[in-house]
N, CA, C and O atoms as a GROMACS GRO file, in nm:
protein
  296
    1UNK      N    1   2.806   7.372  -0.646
    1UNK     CA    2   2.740   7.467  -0.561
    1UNK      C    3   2.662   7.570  -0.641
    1UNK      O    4   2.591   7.658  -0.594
    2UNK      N    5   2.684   7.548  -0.761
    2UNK     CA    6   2.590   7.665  -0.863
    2UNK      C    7   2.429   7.631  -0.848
    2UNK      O    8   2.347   7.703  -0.906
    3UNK      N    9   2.396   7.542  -0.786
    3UNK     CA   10   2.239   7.543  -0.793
    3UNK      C   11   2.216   7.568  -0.686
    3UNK      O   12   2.097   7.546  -0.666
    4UNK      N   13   2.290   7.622  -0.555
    4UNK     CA   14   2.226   7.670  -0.421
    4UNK      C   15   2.131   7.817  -0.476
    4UNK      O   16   2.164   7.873  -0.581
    5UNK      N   17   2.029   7.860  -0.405
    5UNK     CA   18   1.999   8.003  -0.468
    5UNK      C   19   2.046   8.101  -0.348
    5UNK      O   20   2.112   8.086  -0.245
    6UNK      N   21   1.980   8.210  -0.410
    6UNK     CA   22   2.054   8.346  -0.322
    6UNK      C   23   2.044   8.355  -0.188
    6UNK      O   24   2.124   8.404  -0.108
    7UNK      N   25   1.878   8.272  -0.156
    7UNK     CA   26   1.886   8.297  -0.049
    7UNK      C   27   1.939   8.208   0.085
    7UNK      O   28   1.933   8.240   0.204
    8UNK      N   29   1.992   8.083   0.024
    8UNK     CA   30   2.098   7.983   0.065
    8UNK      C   31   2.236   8.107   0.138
    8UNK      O   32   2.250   8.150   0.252
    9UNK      N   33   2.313   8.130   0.016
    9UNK     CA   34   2.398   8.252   0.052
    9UNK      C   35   2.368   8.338   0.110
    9UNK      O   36   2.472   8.405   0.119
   10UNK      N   37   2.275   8.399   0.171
   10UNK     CA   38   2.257   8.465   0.213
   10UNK      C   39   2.283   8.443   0.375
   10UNK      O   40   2.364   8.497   0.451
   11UNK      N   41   2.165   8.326   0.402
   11UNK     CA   42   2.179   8.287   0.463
   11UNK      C   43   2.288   8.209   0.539
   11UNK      O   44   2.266   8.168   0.653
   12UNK      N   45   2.391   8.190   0.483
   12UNK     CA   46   2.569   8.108   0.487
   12UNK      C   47   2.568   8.251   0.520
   12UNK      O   48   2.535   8.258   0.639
   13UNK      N   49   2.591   8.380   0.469
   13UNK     CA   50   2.640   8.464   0.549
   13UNK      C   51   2.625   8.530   0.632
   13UNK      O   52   2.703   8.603   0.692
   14UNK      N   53   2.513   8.508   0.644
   14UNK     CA   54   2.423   8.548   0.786
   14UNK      C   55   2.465   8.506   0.909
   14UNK      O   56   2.462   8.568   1.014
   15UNK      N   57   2.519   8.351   0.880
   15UNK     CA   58   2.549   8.298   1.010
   15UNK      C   59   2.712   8.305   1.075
   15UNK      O   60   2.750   8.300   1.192
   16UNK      N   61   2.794   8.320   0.939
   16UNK     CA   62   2.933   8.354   0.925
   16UNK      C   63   2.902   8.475   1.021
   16UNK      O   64   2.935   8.475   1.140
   17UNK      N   65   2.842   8.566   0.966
   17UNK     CA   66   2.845   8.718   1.038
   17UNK      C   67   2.765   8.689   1.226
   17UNK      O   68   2.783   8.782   1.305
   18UNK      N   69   2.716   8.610   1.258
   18UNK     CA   70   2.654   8.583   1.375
   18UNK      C   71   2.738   8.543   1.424
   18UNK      O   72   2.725   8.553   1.546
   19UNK      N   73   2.891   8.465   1.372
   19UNK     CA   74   2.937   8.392   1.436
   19UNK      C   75   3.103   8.458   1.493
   19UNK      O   76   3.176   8.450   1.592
   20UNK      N   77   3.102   8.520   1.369
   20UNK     CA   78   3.230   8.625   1.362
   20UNK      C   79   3.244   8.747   1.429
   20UNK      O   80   3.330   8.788   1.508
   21UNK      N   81   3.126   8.804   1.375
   21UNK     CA   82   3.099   8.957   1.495
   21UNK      C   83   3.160   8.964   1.641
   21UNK      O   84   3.249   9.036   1.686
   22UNK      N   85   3.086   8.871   1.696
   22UNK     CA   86   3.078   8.861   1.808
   22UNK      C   87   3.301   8.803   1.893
   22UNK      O   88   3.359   8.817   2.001
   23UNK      N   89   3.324   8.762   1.800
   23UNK     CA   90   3.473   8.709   1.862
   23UNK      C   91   3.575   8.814   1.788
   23UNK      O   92   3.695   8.801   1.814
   24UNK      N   93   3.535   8.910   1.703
   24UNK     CA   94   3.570   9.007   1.642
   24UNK      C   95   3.576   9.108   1.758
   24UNK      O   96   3.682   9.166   1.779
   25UNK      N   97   3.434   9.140   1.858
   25UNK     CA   98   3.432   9.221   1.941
   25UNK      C   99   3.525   9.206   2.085
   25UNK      O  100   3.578   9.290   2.158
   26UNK      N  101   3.517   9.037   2.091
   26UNK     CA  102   3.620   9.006   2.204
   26UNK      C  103   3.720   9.058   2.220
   26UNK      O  104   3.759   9.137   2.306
   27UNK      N  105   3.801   8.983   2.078
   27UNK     CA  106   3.923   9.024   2.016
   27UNK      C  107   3.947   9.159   2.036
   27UNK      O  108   3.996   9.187   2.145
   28UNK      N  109   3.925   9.244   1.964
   28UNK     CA  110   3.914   9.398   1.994
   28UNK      C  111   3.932   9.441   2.201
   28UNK      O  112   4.026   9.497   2.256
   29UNK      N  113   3.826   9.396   2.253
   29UNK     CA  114   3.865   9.421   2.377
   29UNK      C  115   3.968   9.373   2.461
   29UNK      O  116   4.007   9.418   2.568
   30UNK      N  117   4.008   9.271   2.394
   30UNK     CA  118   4.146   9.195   2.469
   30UNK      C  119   4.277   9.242   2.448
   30UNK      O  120   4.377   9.209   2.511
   31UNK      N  121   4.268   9.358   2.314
   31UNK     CA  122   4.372   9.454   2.300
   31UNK      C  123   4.446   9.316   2.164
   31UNK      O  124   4.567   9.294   2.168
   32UNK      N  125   4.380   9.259   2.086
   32UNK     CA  126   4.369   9.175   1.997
   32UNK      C  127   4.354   9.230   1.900
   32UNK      O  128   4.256   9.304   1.906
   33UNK      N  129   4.433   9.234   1.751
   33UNK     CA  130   4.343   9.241   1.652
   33UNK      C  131   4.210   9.158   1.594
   33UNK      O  132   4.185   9.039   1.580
   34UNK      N  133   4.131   9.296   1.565
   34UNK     CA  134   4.000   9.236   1.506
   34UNK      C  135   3.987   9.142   1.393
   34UNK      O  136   3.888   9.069   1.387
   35UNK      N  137   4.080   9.139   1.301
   35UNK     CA  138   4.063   9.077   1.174
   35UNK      C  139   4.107   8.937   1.201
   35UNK      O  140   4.089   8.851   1.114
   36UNK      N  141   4.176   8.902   1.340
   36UNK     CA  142   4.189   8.712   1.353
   36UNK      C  143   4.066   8.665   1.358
   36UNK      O  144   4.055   8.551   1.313
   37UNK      N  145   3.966   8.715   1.398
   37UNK     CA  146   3.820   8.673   1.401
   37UNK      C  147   3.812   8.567   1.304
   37UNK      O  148   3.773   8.452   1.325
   38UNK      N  149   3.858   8.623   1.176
   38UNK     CA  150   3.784   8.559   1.040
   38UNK      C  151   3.873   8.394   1.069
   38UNK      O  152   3.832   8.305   0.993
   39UNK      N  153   3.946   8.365   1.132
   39UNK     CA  154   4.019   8.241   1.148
   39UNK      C  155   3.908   8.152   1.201
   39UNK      O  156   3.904   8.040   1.150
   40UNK      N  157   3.829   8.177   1.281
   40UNK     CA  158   3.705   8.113   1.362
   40UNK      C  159   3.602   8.051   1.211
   40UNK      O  160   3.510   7.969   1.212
   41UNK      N  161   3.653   8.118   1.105
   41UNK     CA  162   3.558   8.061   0.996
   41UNK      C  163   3.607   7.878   0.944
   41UNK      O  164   3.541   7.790   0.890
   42UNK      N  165   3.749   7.883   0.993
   42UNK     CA  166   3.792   7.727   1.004
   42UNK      C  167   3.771   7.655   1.082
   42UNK      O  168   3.856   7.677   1.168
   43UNK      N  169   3.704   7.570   1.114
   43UNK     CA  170   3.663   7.500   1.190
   43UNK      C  171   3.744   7.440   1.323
   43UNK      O  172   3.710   7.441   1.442
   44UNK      N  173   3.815   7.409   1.285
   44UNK     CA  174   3.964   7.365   1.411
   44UNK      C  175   4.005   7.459   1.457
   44UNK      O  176   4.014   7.465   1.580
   45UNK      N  177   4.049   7.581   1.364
   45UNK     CA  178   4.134   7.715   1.398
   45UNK      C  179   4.035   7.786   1.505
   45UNK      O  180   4.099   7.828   1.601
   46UNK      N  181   3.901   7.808   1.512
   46UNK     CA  182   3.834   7.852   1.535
   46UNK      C  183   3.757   7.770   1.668
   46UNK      O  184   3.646   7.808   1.705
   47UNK      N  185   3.802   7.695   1.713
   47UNK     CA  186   3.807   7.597   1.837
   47UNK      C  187   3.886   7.633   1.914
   47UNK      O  188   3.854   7.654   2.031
   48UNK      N  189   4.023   7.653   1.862
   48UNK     CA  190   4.154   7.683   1.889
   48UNK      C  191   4.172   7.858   1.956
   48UNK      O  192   4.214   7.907   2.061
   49UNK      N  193   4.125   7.901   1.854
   49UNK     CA  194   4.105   8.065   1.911
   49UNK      C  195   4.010   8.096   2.032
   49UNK      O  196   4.016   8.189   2.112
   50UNK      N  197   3.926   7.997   2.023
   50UNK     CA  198   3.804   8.057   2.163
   50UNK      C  199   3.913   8.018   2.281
   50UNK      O  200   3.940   8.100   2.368
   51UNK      N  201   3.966   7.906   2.280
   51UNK     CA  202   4.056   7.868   2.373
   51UNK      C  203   4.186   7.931   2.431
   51UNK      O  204   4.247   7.921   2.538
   52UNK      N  205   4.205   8.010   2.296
   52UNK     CA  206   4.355   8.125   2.312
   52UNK      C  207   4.276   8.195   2.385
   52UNK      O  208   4.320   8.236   2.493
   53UNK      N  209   4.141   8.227   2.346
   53UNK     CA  210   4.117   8.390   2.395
   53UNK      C  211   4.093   8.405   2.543
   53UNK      O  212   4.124   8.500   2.614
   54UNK      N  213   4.013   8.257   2.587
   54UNK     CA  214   3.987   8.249   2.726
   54UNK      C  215   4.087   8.189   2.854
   54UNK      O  216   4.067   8.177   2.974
   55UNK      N  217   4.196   8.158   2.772
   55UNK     CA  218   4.276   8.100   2.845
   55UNK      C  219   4.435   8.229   2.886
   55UNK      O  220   4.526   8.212   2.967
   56UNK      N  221   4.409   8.358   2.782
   56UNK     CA  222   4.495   8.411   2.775
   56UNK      C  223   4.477   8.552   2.885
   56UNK      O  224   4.374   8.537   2.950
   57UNK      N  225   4.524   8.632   2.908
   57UNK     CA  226   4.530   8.736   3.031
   57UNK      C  227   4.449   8.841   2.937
   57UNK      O  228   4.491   8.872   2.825
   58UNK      N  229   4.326   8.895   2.995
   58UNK     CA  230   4.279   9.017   2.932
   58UNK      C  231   4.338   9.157   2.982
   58UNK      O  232   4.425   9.149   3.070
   59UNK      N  233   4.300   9.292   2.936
   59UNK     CA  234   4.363   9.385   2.999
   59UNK      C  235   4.340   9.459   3.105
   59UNK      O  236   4.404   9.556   3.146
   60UNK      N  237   4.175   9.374   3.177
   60UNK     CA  238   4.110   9.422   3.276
   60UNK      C  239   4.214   9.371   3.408
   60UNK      O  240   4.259   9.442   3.498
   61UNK      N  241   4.235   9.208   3.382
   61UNK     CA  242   4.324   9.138   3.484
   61UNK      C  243   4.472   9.211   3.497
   61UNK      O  244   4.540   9.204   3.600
   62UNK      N  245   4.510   9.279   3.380
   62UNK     CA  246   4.654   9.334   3.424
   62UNK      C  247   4.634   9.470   3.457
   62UNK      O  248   4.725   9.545   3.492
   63UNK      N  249   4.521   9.499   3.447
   63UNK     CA  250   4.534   9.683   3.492
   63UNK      C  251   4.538   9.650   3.667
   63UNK      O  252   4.611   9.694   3.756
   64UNK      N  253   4.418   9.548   3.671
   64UNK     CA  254   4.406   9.586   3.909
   64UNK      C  255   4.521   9.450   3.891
   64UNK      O  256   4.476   9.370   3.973
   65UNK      N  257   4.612   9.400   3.842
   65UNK     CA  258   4.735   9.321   3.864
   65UNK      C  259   4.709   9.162   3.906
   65UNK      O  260   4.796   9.087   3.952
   66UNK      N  261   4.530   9.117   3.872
   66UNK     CA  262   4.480   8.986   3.933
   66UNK      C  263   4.575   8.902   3.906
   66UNK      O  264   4.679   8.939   3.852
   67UNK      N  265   4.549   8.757   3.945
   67UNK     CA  266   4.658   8.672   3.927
   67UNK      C  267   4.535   8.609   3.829
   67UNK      O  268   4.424   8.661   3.818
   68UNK      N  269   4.577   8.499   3.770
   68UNK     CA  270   4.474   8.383   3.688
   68UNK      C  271   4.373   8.322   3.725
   68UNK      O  272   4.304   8.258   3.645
   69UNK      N  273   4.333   8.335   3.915
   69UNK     CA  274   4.221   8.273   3.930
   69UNK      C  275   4.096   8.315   3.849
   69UNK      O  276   4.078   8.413   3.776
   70UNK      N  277   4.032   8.235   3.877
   70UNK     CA  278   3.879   8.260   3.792
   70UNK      C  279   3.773   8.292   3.937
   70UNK      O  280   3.650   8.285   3.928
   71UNK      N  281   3.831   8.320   4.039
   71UNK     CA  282   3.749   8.274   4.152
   71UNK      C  283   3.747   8.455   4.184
   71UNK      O  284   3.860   8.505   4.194
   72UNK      N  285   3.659   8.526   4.196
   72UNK     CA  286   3.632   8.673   4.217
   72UNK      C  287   3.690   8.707   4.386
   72UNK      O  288   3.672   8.645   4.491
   73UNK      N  289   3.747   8.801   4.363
   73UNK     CA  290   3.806   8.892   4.495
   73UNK      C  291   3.713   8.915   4.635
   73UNK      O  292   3.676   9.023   4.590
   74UNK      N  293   3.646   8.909   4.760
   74UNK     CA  294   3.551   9.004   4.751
   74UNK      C  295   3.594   9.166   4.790
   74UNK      O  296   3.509   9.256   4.783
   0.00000   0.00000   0.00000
């Protein structure tokens, strides 16, 4: 990997950071720590986590006491 140049890396972290940020911010709102984010940089693990995150109870659903539907109140 010593002959990639800088702006190769750069670019690798550019997209790490496009990709991380954003499930970093989830995380955070789900009452999650922020730093599991960086697990999403493994490929499987990071399949695995989008699936924890959307499958798991956020803190909006337990404050008005919703049940698990996905189907809105009116």
């Amino acid at each position: 990997m010593g002959s990639f140049s800088i702006v190769h890396w750069l670019v690798v972290l550019l997209v790490a950071f496009l990709w991380v940020f954003p499930i970093w911010k989830i995380l955070v709102r789900t009452g999650r720590p922020g730093p599991l984010a960086l697990i999403a940089l493994v490929p499987m693990l990071g399949l695995v986590l989008l699936w924890w995150i959307a499958l798991s109870r956020w803190p909006a659903q337990e404050q008005r006491g919703a049940d698990t539907n996905l189907v809105p109140r009116p």
